[in-house]
C-alpha positions, 0 to 999 in steps of 0.5 A, a space after each residue: 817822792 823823797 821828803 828831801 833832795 839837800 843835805 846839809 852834812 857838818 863836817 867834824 865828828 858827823 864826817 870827820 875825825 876831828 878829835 884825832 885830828 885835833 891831837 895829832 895837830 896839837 902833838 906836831 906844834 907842841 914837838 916843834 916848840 919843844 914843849 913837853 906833854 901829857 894826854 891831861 895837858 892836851 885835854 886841857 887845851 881842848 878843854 880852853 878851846 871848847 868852851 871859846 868855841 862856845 863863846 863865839 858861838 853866842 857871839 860873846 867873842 869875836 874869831 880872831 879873839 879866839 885864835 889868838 887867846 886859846 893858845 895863850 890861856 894853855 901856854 900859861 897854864 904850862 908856864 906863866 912867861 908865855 906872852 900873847 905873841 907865843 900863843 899866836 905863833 903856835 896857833 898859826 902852826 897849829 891851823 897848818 898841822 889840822 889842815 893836813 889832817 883829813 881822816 874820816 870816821 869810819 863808815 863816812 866815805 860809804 854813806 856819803 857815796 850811797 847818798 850822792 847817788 840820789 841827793 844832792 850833798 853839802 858841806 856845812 862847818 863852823 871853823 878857818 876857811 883855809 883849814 877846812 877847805 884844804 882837809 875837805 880837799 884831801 879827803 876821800 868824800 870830796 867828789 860827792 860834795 857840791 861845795 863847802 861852807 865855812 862859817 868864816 867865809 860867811 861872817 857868822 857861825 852856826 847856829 846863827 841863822 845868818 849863816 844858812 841865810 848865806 848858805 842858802 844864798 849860794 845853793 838856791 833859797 828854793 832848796 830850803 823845803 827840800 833841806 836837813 842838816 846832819 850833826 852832832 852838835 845840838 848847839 850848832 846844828 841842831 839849834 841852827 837848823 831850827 832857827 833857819 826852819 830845815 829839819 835836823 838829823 842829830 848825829 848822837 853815836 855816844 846816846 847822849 840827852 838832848 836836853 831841850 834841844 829836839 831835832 827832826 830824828 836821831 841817828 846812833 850809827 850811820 846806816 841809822 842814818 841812811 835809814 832815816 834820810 831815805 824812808 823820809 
């Protein structure tokens, strides 16, 4: 008998490209403005949205603060006559740009395939509803996936433990024993997962420390990952 029949996959860097996505989306919206930058610009707005991802994952901010601020805080850092309102602007093109990116890391549509044959599989992000749903839409795993759970529809990000309180609301609260969540951050996933009382798989392809952090397993790859989820 498996140990699990639920997986509860994150999507960006588990399944999905989000760094390439996030500098192809970044390129477009800065083309369009008519800025001009460099690969140390880009890695300073990811540097700025990072670091309030993690505020509002401590609940220390609210989304709309976030949305509105990032842009901003980068703006300024390329000019100081950048207003509140130009930040917002091109955030709000930016979320349109990301949500036509869909790309995968490579390996991700196999593995979501093999796995869809025998369990039952999950969508589990923090981030915009409407981003998030329309990239998992337009991409190649979308029939292996029961459904997508967006923090924004849920009122709390991950690693809130609200937020699977709500996830397992809509899938069956019966499906908790039977659940793991695979991601690669120890923050949301990880420390999420533990707080609501489900297995972990970490998603670590970089060898990284966890810190004091321990999930259930560690995957460097994706047929680790396999192994591991079907051996259980």
């Amino acid at each position: 008998m498996r140990k699990y029949t639920t997986l509860l996959f994150d999507a960006d860097m588990t399944l999905f490209d989000f760094e390439g996505a996030e500098k192809r989306a970044f390129g477009i919206v800065m083309a369009e403005a008519g800025i001009q930058y460099s690969d140390g610009d880009f890695e300073r707005y990811r540097a700025i949205n990072s670091d309030l991802w993690a505020r509002f994952g401590r609940g220390e901010i609210t989304k709309d603060y976030l949305q509105s601020e990032r842009f901003t805080a980068f703006l300024r850092t390329v000019d100081a006559r950048f207003t509140g309102e130009d930040g917002r602007r091109i955030n709000a093109a930016y979320l349109e740009a990301l949500a036509d990116c869909s790309e995968l890391l490579p390996g991700a549509e196999m593995l979501c395939r093999r796995l869809a044959a025998d369990y039952t599989l999950y969508i589990v992000t923090n981030g915009v509803s409407r981003t998030q749903k329309k990239r998992f839409a337009a991409s190649p795993i979308r029939p292996y996936f029961g459904d997508i759970f967006v923090s924004e529809d849920a009122g709390v990000p991950k690693p809130d433990p609200r937020y699977f309180d709500y996830v397992f609301a809509h899938i069956g609260e019966e499906r908790r024993a039977d659940s793991v969540i695979i991601g690669d951050s120890l923050t949301s996933d990880i420390a999420g997962g533990k707080a609501a009382g489900i297995d972990t798989i970490w998603y670590n392809p970089d060898g990284k420390d966890c810190g004091e952090i321990h999930p259930t397993a560690e995957a460097a790859d994706f047929d680790a990952l396999y192994r591991i989820i079907t051996q259980a």
